[in-house]
N, CA and C atoms of all chains as a GROMACS GRO file, in nm:
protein
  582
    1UNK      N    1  13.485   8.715   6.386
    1UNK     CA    2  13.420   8.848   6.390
    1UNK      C    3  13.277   8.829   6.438
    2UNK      N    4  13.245   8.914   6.503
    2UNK     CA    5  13.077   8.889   6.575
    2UNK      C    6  13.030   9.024   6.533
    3UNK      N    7  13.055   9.162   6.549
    3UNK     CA    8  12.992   9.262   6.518
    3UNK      C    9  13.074   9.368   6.452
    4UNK      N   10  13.009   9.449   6.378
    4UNK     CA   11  13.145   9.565   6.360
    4UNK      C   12  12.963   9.705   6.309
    5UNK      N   13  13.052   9.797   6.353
    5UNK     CA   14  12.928   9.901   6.332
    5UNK      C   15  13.033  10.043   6.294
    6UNK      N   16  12.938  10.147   6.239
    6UNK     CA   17  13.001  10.232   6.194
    6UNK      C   18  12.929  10.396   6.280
    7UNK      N   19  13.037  10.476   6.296
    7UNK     CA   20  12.935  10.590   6.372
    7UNK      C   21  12.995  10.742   6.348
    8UNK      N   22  12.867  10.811   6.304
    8UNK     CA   23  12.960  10.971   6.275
    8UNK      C   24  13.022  11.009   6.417
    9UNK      N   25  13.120  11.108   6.398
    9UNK     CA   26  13.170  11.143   6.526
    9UNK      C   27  13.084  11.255   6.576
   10UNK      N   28  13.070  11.281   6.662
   10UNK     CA   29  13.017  11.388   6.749
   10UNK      C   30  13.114  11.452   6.824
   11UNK      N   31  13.149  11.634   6.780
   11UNK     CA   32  13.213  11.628   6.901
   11UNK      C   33  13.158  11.716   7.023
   12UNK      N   34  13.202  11.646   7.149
   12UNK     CA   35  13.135  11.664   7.245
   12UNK      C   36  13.246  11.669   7.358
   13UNK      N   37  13.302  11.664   7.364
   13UNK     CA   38  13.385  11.620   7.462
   13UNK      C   39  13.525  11.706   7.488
   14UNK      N   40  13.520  11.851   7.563
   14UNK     CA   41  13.637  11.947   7.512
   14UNK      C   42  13.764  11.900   7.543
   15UNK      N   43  13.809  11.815   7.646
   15UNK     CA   44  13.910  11.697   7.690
   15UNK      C   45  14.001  11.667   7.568
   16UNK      N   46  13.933  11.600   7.492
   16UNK     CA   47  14.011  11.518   7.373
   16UNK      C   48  13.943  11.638   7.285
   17UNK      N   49  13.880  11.722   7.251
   17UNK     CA   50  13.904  11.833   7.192
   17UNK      C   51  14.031  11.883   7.194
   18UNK      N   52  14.055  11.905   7.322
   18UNK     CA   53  14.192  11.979   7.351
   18UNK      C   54  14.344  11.897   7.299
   19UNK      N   55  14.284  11.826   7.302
   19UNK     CA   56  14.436  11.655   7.286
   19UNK      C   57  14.415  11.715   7.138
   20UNK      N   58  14.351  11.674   7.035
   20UNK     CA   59  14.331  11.692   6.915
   20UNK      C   60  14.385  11.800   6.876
   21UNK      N   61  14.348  11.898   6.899
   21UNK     CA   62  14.459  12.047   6.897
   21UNK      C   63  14.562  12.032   6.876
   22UNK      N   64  14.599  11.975   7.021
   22UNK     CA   65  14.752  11.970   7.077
   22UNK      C   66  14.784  11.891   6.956
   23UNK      N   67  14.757  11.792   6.927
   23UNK     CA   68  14.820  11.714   6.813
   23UNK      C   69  14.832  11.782   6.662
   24UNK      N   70  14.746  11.868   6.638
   24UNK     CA   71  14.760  11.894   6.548
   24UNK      C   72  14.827  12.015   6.503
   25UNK      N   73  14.893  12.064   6.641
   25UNK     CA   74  14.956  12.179   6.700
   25UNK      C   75  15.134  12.126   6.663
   26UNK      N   76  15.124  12.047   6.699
   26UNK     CA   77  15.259  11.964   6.667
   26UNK      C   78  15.304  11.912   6.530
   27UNK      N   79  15.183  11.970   6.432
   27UNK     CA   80  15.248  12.003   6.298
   27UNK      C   81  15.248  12.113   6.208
   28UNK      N   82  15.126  12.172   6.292
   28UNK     CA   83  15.068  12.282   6.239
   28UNK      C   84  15.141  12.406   6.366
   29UNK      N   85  15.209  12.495   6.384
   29UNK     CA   86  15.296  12.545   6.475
   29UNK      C   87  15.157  12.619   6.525
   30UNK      N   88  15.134  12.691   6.673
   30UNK     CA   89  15.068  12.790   6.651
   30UNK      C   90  14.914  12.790   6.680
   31UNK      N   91  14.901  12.673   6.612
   31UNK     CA   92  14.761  12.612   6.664
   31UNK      C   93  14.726  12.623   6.820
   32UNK      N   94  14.597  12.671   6.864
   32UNK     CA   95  14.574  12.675   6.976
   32UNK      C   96  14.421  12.678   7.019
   33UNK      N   97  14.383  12.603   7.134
   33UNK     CA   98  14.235  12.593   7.163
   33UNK      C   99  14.169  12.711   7.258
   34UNK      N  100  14.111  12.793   7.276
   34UNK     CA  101  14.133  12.880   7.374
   34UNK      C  102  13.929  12.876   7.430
   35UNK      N  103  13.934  12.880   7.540
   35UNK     CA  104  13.759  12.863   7.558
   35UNK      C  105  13.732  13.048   7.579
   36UNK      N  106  13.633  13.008   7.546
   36UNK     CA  107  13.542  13.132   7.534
   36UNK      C  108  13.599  13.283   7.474
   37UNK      N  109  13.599  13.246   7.337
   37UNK     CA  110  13.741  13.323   7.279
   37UNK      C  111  13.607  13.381   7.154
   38UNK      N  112  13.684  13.454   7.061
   38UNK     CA  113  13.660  13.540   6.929
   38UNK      C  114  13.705  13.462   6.865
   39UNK      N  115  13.638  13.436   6.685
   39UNK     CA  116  13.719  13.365   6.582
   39UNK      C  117  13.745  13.471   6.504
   40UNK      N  118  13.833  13.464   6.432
   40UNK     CA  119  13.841  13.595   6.322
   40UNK      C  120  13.734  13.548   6.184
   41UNK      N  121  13.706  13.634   6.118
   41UNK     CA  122  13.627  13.622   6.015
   41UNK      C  123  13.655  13.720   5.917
   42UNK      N  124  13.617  13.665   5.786
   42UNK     CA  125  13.620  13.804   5.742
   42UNK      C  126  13.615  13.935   5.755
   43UNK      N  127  13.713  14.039   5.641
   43UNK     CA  128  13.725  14.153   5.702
   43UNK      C  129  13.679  14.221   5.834
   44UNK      N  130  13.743  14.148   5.911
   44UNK     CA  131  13.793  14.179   6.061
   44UNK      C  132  13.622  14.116   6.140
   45UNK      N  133  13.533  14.099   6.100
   45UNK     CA  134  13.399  14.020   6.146
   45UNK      C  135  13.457  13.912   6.250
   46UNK      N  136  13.417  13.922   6.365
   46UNK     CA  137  13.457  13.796   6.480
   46UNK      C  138  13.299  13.757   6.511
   47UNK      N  139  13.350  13.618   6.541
   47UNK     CA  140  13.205  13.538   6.588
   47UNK      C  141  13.269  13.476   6.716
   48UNK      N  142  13.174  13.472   6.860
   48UNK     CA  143  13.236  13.384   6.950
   48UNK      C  144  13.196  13.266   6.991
   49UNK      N  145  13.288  13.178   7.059
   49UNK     CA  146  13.262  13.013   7.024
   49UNK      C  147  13.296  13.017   7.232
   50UNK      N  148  13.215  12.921   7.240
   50UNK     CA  149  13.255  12.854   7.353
   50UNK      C  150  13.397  12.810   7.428
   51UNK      N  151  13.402  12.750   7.251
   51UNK     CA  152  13.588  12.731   7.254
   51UNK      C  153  13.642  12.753   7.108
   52UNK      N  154  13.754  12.833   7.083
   52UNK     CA  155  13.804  12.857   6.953
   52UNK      C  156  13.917  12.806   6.914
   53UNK      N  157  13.918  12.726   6.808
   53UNK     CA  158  14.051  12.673   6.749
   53UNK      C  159  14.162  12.867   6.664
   54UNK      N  160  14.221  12.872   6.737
   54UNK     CA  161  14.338  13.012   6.670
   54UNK      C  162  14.397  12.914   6.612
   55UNK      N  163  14.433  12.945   6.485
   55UNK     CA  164  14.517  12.826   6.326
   55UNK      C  165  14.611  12.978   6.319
   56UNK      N  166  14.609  13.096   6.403
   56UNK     CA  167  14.753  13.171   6.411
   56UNK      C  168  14.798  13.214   6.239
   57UNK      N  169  14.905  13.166   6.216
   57UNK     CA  170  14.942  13.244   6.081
   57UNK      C  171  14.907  13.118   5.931
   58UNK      N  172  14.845  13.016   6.001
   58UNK     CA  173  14.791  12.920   5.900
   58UNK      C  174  14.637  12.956   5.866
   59UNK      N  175  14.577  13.053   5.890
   59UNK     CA  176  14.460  13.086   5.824
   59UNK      C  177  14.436  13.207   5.910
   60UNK      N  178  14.410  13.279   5.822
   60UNK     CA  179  14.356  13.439   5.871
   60UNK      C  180  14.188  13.398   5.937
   61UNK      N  181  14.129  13.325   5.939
   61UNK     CA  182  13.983  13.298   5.992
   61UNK      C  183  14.036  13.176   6.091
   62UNK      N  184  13.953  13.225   6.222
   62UNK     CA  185  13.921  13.077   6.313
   62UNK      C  186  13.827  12.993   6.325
   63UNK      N  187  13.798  12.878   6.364
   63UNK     CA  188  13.705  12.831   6.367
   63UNK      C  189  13.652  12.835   6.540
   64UNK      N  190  13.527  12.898   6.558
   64UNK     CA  191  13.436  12.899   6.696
   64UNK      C  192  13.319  12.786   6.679
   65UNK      N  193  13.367  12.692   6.796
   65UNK     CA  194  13.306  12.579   6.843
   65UNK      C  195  13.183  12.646   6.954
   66UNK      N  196  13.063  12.568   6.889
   66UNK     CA  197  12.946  12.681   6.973
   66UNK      C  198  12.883  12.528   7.008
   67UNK      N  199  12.851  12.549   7.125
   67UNK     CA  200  12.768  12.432   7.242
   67UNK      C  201  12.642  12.484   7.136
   68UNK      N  202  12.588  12.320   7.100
   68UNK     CA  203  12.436  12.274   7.089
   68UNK      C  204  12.382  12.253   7.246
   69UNK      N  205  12.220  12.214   7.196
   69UNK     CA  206  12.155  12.190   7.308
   69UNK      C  207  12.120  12.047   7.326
   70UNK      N  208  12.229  11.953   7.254
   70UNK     CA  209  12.204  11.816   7.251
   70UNK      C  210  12.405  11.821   7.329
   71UNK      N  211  12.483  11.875   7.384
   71UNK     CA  212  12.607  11.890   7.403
   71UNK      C  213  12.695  11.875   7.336
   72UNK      N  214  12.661  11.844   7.153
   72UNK     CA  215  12.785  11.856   7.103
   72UNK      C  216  12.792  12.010   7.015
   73UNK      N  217  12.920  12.047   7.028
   73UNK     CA  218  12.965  12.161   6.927
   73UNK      C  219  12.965  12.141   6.813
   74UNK      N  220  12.868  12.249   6.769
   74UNK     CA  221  12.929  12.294   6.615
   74UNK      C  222  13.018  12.352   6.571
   75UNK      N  223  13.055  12.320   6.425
   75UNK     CA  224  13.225  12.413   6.372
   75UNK      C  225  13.138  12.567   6.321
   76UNK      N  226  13.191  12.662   6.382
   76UNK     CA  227  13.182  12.783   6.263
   76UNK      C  228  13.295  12.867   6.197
   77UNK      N  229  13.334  12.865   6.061
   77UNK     CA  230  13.399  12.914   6.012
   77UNK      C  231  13.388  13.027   5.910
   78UNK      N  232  13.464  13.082   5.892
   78UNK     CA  233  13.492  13.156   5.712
   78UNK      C  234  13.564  13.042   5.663
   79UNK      N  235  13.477  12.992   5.534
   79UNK     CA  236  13.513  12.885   5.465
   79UNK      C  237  13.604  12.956   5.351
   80UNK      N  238  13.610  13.087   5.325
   80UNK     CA  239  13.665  13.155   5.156
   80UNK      C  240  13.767  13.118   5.153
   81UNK      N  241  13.829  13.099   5.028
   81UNK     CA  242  13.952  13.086   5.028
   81UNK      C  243  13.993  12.944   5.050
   82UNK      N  244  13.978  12.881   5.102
   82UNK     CA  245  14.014  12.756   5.163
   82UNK      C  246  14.135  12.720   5.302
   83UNK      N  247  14.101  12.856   5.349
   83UNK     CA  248  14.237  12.883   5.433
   83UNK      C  249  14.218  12.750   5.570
   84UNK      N  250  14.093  12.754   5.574
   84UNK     CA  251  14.049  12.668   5.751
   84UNK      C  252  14.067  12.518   5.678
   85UNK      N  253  13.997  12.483   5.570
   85UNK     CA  254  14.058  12.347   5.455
   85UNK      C  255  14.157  12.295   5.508
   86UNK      N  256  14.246  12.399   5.469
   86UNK     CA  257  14.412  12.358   5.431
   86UNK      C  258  14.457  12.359   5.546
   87UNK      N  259  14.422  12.407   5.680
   87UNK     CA  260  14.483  12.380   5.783
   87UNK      C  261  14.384  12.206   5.861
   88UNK      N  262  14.262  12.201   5.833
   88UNK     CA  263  14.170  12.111   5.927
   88UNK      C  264  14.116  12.008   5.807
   89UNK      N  265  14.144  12.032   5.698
   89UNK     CA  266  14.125  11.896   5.586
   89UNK      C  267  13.936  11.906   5.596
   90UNK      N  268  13.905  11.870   5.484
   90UNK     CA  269  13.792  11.947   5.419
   90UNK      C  270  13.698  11.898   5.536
   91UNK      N  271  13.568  11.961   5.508
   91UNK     CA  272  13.483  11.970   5.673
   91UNK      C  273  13.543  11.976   5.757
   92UNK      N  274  13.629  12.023   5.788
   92UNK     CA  275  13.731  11.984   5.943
   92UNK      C  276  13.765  11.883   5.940
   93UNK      N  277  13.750  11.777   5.828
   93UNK     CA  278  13.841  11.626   5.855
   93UNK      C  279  13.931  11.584   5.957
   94UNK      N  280  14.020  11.654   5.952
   94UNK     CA  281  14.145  11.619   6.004
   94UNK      C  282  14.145  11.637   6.144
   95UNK      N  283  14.101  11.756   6.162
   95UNK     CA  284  14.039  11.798   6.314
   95UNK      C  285  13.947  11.680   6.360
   96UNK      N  286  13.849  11.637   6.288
   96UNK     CA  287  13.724  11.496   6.354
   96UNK      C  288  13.821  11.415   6.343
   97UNK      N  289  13.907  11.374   6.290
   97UNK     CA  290  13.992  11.277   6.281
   97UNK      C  291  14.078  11.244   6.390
   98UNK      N  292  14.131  11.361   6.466
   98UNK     CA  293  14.177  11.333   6.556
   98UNK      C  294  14.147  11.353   6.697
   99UNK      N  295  13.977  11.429   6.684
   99UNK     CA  296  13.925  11.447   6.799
   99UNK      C  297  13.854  11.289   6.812
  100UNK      N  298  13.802  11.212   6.726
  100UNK     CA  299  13.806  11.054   6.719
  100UNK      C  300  13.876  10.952   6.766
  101UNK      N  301  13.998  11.002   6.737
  101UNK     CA  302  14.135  10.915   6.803
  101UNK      C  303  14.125  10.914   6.915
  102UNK      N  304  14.138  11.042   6.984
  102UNK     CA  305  14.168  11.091   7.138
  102UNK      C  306  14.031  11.041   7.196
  103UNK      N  307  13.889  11.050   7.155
  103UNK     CA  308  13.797  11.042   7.258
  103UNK      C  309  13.800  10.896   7.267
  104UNK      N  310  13.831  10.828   7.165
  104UNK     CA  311  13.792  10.681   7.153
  104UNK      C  312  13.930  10.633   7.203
  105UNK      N  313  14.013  10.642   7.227
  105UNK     CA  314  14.138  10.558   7.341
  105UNK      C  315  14.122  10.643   7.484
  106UNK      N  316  14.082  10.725   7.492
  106UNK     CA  317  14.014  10.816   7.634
  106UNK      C  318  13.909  10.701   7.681
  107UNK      N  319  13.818  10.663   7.624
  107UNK     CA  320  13.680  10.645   7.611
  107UNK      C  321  13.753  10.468   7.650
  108UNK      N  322  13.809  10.392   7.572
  108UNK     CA  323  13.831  10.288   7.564
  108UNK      C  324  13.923  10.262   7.731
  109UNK      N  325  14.015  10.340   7.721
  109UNK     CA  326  14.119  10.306   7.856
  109UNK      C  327  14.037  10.342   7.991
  110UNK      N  328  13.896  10.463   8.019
  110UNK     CA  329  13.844  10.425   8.100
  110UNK      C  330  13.777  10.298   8.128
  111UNK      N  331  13.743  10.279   8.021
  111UNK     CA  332  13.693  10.118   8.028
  111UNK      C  333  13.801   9.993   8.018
  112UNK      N  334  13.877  10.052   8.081
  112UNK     CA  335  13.997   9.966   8.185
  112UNK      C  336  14.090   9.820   8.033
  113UNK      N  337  14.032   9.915   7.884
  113UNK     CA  338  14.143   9.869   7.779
  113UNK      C  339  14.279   9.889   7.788
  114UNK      N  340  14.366   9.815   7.689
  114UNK     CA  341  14.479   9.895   7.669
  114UNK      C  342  14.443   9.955   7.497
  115UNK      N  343  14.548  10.035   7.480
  115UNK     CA  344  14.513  10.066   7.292
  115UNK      C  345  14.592  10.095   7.242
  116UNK      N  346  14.641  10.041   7.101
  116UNK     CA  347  14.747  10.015   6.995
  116UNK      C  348  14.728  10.113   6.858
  117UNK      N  349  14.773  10.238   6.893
  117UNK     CA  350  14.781  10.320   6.771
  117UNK      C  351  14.848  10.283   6.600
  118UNK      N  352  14.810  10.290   6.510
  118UNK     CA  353  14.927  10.299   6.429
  118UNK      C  354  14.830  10.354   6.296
  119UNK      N  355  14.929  10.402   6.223
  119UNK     CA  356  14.846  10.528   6.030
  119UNK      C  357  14.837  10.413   5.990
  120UNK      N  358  14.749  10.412   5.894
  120UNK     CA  359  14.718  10.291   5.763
  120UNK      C  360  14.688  10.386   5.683
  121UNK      N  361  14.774  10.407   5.582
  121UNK     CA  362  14.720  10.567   5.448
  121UNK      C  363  14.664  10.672   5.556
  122UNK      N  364  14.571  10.727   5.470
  122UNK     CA  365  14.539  10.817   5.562
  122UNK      C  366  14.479  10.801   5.689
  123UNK      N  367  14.386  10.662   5.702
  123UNK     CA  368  14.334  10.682   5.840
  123UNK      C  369  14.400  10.654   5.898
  124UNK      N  370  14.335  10.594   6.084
  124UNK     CA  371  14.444  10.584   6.169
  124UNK      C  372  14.348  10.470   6.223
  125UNK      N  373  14.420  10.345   6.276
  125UNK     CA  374  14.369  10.259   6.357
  125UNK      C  375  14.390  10.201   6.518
  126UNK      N  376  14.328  10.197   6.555
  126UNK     CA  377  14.301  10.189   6.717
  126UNK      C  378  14.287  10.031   6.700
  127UNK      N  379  14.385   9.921   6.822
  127UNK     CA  380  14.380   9.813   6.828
  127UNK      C  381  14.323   9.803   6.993
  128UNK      N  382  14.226   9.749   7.009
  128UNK     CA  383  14.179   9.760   7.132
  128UNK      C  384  14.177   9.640   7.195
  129UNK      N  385  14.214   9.625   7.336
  129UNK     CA  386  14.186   9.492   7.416
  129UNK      C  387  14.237   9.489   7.534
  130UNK      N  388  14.167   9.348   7.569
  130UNK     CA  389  14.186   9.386   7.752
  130UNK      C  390  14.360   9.339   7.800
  131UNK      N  391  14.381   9.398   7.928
  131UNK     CA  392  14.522   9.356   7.930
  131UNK      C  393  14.536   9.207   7.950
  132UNK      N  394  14.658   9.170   7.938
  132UNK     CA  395  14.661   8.978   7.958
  132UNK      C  396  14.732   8.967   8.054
  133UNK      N  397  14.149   8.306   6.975
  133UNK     CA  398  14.223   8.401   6.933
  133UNK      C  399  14.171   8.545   7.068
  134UNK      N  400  14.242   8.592   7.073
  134UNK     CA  401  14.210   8.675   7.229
  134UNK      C  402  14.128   8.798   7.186
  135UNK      N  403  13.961   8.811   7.244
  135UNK     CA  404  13.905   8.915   7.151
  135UNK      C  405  13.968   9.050   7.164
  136UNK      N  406  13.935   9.169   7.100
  136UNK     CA  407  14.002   9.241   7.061
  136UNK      C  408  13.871   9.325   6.961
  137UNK      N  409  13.882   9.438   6.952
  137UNK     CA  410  13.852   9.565   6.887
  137UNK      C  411  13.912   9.651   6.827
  138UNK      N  412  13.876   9.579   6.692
  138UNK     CA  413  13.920   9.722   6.579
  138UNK      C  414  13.898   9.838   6.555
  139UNK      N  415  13.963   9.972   6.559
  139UNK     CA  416  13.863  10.079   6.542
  139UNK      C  417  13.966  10.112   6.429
  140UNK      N  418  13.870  10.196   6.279
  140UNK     CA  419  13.903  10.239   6.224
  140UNK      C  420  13.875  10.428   6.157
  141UNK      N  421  13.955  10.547   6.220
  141UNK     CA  422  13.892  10.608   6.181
  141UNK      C  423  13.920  10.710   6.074
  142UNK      N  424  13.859  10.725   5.983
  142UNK     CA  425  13.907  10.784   5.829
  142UNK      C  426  13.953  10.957   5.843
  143UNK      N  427  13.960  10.967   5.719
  143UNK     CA  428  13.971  11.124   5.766
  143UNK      C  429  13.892  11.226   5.730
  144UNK      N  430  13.730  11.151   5.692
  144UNK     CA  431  13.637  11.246   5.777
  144UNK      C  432  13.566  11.239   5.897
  145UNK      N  433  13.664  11.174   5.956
  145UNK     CA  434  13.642  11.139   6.136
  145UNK      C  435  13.526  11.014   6.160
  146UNK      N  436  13.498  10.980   5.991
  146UNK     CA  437  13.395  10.891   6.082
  146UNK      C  438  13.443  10.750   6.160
  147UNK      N  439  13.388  10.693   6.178
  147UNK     CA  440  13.483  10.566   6.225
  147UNK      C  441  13.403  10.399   6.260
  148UNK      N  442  13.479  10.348   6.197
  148UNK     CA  443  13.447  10.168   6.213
  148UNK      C  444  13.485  10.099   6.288
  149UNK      N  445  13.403   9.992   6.353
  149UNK     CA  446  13.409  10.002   6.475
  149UNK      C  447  13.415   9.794   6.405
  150UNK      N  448  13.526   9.716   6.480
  150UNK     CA  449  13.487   9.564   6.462
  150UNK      C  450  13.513   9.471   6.596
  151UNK      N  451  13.432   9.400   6.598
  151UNK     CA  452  13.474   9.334   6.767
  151UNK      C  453  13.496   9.208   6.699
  152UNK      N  454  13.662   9.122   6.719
  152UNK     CA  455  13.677   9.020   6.649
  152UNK      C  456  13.705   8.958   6.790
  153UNK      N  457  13.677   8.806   6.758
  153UNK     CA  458  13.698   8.710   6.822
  153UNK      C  459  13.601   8.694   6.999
  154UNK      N  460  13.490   8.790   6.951
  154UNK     CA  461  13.380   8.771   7.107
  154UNK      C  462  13.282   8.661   7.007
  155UNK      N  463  13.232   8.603   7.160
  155UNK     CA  464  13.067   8.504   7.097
  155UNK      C  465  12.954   8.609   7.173
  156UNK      N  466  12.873   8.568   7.088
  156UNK     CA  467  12.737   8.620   7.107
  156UNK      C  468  12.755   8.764   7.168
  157UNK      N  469  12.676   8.808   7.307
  157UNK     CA  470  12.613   8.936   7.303
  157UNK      C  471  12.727   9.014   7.397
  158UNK      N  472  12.828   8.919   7.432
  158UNK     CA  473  12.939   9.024   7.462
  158UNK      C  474  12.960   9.082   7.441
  159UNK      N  475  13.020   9.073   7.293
  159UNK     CA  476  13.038   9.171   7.172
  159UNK      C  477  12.962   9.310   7.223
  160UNK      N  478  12.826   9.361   7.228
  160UNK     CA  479  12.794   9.461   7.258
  160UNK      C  480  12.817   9.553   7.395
  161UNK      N  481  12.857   9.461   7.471
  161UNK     CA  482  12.918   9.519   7.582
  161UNK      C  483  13.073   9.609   7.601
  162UNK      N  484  13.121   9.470   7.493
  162UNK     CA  485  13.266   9.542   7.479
  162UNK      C  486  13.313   9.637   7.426
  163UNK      N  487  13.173   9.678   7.335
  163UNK     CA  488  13.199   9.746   7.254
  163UNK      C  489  13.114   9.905   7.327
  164UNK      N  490  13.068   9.884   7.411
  164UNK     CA  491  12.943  10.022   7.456
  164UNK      C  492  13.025  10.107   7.504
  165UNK      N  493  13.151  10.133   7.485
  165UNK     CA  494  13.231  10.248   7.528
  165UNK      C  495  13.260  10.328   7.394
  166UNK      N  496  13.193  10.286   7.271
  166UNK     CA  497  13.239  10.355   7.180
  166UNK      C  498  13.076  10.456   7.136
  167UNK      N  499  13.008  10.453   7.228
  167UNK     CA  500  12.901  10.512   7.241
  167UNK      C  501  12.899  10.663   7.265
  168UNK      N  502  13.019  10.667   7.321
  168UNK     CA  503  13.086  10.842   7.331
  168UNK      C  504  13.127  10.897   7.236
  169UNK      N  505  13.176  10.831   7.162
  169UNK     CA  506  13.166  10.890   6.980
  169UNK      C  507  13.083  10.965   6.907
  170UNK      N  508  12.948  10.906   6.910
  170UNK     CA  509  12.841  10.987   6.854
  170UNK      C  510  12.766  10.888   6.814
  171UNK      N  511  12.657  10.877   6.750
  171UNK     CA  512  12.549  10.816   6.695
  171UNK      C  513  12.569  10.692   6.585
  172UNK      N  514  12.546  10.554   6.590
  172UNK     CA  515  12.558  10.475   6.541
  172UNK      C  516  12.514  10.480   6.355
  173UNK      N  517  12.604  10.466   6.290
  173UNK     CA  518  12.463  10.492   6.113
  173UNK      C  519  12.452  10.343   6.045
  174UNK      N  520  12.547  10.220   6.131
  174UNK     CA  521  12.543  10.098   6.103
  174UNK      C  522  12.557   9.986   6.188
  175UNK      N  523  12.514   9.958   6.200
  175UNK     CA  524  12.540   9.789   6.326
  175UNK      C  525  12.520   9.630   6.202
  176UNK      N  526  12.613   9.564   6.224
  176UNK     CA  527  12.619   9.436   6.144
  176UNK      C  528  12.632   9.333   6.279
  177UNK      N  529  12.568   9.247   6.280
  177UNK     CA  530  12.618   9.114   6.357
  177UNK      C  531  12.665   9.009   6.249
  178UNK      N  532  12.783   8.952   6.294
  178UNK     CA  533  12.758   8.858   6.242
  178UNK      C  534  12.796   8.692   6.278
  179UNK      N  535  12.767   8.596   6.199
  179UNK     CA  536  12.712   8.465   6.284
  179UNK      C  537  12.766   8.465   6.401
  180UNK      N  538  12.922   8.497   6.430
  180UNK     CA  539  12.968   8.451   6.585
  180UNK      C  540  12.878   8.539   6.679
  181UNK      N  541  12.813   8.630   6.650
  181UNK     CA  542  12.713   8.678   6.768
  181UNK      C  543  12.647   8.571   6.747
  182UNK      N  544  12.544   8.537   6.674
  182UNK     CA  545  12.494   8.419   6.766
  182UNK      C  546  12.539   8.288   6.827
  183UNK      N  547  12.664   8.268   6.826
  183UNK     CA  548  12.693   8.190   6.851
  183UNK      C  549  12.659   8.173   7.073
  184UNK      N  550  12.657   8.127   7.104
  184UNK     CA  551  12.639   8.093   7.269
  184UNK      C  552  12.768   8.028   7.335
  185UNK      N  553  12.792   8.068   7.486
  185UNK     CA  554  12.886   7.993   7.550
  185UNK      C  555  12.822   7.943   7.619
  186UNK      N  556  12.860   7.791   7.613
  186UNK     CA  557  12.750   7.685   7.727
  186UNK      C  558  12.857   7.609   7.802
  187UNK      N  559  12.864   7.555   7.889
  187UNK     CA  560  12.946   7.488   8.020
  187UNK      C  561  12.839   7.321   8.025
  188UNK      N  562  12.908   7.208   7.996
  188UNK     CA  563  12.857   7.113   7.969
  188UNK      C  564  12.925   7.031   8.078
  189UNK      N  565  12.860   6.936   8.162
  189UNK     CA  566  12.895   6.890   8.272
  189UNK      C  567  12.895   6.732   8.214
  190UNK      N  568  13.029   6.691   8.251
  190UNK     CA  569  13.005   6.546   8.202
  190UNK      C  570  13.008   6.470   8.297
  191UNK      N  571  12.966   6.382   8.354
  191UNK     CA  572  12.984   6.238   8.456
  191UNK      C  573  13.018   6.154   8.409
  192UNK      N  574  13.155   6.056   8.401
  192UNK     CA  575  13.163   5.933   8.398
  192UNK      C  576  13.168   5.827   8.489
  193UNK      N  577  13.031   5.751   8.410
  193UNK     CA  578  13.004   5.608   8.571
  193UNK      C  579  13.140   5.536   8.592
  194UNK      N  580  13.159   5.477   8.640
  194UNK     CA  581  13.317   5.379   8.673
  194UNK      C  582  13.231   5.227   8.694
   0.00000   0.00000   0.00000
């Protein structure tokens, strides 16, 4: 071992934004990313996002992804209830979780890696290296 | 052992990052694609970064 470092995710990148969706679309039915969309909010209150995660009949509120001026998006939600929670795992977990996955084997295979997915409990690990 | 990069990422997206089996300052090279992630909150080296690759020329007289 020579180095190992640790880093919050940022997301920035609507590409593997979109992958992340998609993935999480494939358990969650319905799920959908849509750019420059309305989120629902409380009693009928919409906020608009650059790009909006629709969670469809898994949460009556969406979450609108709004461009900073450093390029990464922020989450905005109606947190009540725990409806956006239970679909995106607390802070959006689950959502950074897999917008992480996707940017970092995106990120890795331009840089001419190959990469070895597989779950360990809950996280997920990325085996990275050059081809042989 | 053929180097290689661990990434580990939890499920509040943050993620750990290990470069096994590089010497010295490779390691940071191999690893500068994970710079698209977001902002570093830890960096560890350890001894095999410093370690050096040197090319040693031997002559034997006859």
């Amino acid at each position: 071992m020579s180095h190992f470092e640790e880093r919050k995710t940022a997301i920035n990148d609507p590409e593997a934004l979109r992958a992340a969706v998609a993935e999480l679309a494939s358990t969650l039915d319905g799920i959908s990313l849509v750019e420059r969309s309305e989120a629902r909010g409380y009693l009928g209150a919409k906020t608009r996002g650059d790009y909006v995660i629709h969670l469809g009949r898994h949460s009556p509120y969406d979450v609108a992804c709004v461009r900073q001026q450093d390029g990464s998006y922020a989450m905005k939600a109606d947190l009540y209830c725990g409806h956006v929670e239970k679909a995106l795992g607390k802070n959006f977990g689950r959502l950074k979780q897999l917008y992480g996955v996707h940017k970092a084997t995106m990120a890795a295979r331009k840089a001419g890696y190959i990469v070895q997915r597989r779950q360990v409990d809950g996280a997920v690990e990325l085996s990275v290296r050059r081809p042989s | 052992m053929k180097p290689q990069i661990k990434i580990i990422i939890d499920e509040s997206g943050d993620v750990k990052a290990e470069g096994i089996g590089f010497k010295g300052a490779s390691c940071d090279a191999a690893m500068k694609f994970l710079e698209e992630l977001g902002q570093t909150t830890k960096n560890v080296r350890k001894a095999d970064y410093y370690l050096r690759e040197t090319t040693t020329k031997i002559s034997v007289a006859r």
